[in-house]
C-alpha positions in Angstrom: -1.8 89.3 87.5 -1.9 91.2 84.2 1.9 90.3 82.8 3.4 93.2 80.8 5.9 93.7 78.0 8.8 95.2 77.3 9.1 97.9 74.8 12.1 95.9 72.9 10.3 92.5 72.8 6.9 94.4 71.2 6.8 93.4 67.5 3.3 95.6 66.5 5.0 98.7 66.5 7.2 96.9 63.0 4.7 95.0 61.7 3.8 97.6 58.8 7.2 98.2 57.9 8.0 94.0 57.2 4.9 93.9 55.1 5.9 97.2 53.2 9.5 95.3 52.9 7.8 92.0 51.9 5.7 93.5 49.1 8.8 95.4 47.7 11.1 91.4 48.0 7.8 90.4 45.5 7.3 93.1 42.9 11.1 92.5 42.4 11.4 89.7 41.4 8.1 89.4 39.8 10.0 92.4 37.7 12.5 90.5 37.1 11.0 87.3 36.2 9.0 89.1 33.6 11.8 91.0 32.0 13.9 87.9 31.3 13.1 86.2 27.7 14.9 83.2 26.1 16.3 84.9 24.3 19.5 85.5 26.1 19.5 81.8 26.2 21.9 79.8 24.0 21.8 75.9 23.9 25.2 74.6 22.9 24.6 71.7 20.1 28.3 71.4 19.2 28.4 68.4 22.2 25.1 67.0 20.6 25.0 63.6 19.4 26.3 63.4 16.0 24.3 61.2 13.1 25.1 57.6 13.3 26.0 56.3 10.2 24.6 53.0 9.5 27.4 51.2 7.3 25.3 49.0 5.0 27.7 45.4 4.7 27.5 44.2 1.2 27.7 40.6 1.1 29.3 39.4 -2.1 26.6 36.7 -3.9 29.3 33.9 -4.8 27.7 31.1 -7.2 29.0 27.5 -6.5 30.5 26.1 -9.2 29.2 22.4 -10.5 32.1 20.3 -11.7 31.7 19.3 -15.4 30.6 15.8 -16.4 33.5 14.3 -18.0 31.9 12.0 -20.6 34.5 9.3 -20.9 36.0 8.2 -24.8 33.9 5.9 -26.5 35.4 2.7 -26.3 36.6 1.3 -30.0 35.8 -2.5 -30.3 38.8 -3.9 -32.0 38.0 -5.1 -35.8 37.1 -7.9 -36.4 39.5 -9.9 -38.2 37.6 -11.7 -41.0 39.8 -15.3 -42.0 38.4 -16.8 -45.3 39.8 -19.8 -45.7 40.8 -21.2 -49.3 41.5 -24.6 -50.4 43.2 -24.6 -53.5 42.4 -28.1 -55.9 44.5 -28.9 -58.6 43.3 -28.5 -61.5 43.5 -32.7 -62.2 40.5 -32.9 -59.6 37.4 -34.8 -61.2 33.8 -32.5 -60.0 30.5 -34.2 -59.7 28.3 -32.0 -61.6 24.5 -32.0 -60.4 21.8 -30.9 -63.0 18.8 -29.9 -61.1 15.9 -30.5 -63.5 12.9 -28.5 -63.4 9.3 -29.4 -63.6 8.7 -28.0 -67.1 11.6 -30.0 -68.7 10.3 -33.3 -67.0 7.0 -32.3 -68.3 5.6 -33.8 -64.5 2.9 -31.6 -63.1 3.8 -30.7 -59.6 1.5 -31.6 -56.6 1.1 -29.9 -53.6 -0.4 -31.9 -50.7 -1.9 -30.4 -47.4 -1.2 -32.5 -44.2 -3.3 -31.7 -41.5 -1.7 -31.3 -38.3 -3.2 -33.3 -35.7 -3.8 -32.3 -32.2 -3.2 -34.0 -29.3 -5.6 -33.0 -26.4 -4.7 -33.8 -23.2 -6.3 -37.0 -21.2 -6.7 -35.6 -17.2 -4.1 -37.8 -14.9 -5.9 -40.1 -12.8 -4.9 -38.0 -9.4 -6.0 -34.7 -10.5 -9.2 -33.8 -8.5 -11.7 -31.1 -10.3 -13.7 -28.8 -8.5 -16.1 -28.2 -11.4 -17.3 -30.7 -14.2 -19.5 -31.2 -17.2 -21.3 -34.1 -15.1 -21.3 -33.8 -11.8 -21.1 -36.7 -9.6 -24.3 -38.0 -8.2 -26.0 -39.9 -5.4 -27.9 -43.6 -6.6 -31.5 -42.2 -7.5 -31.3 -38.7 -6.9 -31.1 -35.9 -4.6 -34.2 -37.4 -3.2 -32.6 -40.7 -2.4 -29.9 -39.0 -0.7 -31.8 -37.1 1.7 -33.7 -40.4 2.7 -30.3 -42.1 3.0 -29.3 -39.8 5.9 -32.4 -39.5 7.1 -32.9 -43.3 7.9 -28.6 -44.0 8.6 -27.6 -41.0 10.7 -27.7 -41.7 14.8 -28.4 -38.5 16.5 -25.9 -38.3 19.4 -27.4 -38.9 23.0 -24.8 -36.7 24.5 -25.9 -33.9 21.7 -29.6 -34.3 22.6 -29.2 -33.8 26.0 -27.5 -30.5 25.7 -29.8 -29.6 22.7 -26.8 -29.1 20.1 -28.6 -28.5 16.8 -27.2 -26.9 13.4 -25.5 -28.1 10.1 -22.6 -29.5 9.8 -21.0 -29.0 6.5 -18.7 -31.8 4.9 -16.5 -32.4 1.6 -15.4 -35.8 -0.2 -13.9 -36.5 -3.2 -15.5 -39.1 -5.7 -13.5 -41.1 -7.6 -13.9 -42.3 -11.2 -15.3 -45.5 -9.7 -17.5 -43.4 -7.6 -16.1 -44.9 -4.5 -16.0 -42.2 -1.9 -12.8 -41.0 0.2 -11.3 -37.9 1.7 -14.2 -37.3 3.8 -13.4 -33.6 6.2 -15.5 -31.1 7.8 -14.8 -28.3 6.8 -17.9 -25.8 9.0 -18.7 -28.6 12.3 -21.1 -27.9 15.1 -20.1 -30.1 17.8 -17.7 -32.6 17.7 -19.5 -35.3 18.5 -22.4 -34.1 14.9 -19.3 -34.1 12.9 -18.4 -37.5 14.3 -21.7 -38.7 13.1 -21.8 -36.8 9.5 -18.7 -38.1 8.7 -19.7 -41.6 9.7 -23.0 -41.3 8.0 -20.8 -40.3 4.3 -18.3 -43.2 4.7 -21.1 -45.8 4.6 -22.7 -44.6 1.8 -22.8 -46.8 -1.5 -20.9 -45.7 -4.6 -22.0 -42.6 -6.4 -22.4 -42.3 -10.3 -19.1 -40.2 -10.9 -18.6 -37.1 -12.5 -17.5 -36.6 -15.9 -15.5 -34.4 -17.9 -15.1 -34.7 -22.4 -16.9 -37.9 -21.5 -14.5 -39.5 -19.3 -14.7 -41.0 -15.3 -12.8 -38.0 -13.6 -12.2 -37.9 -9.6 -14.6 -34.8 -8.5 -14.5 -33.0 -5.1 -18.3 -32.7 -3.8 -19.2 -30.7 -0.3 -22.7 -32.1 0.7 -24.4 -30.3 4.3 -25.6 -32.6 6.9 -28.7 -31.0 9.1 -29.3 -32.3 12.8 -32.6 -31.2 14.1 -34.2 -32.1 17.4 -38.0 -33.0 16.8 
């Protein structure tokens, strides 16, 4: 069923004269948009912002002032009274009168005699213990008789020979001006039972040959090493 218009509702028929109105809607206000300049426009500036003025704060420079030194017075020691004291003699008063005679009216010749000053040196006390003599202290016969001494007197430990303690045990004395010898230490041990010994060994031994110092018995402190070796 072919479906038909009415004449009204049929748009073709006006379709030439909307595009001939459209183009006319465009050239004017193409016209128009190329006519208008700037010109014609004015941009108020009186509402503008106005400069800002910086207001630079000058600080005043103020300088402290230092209080003065006040130097006080000088202080004035008070004179110094001088008193002389004056004995007045009568004039009746009998004065020894002293003649000093010299050596060219005695006709003496004057002699002048040197005494030599004499100068006590000092004796060491008996108690003072040196470190270092002129003569050291020494063993009966030698170093070599020493050696021998501890080699034949000193008891090797069993305890120490079981547990295979070896080393040197060093000890210091003090000899005495009759070369006894006392104050036995150790001073470096090994094991307590070889200083035991060493310091056993050193008591028993037989007066020394003491040390002297200017020629004279002085007490000297001696530090002799004891070695215990297992064979």
């Amino acid at each position: 069923m072919e479906i038909k218009k009415s004449p009204k509702a049929d748009l073709e028929g006006k379709r030439s004269t909307w595009l001939l109105i459209g183009y006319v809607i465009t050239l004017a206000v193409m016209f128009v948009a190329f006519e208008w300049s700037e010109r014609d426009v004015q941009i108020d500036m009186s509402q503008g912002v106005a400069d800002v003025v910086f207001e630079e704060e000058i600080i005043p420079i103020t300088e402290q002032e230092q209080p003065e030194e006040v130097t006080p017075p000088p202080v004035e020691a008070p004179p110094v009274q001088m008193t002389e004291e004056f004995t007045i003699v009568d004039d009746d008063t009998e004065v020894q009168e002293v003649n000093i005679a010299s050596s060219e009216e005695l006709g003496q010749q004057v002699e002048i005699k040197y005494v030599p000053q004499e100068i006590e040196e000092e004796e060491p006390e008996e108690h003072t213990i040196f470190e270092v003599v002129e003569e050291a202290p020494e063993f009966p016969g030698g170093m070599t008789a020493l050696m021998q001494f501890l080699s034949k007197n000193i008891k090797y430990p069993t305890i120490a020979q079981e547990n295979g303690v070896q080393g040197r045990v060093i000890c210091q004395f003090v000899v005495n001006r009759d070369g006894s010898i006392v104050d036995v230490k150790v001073i470096r041990g090994v094991d307590a039972y070889l200083d035991k010994e060493a310091v056993r060994v050193i008591q028993s031994m037989p007066k020394w040959k003491p040390g002297k110092q200017r020629g004279k018995a002085v007490r000297v402190r001696y530090t002799l090493p004891v070695m215990f070796r297992l064979q």
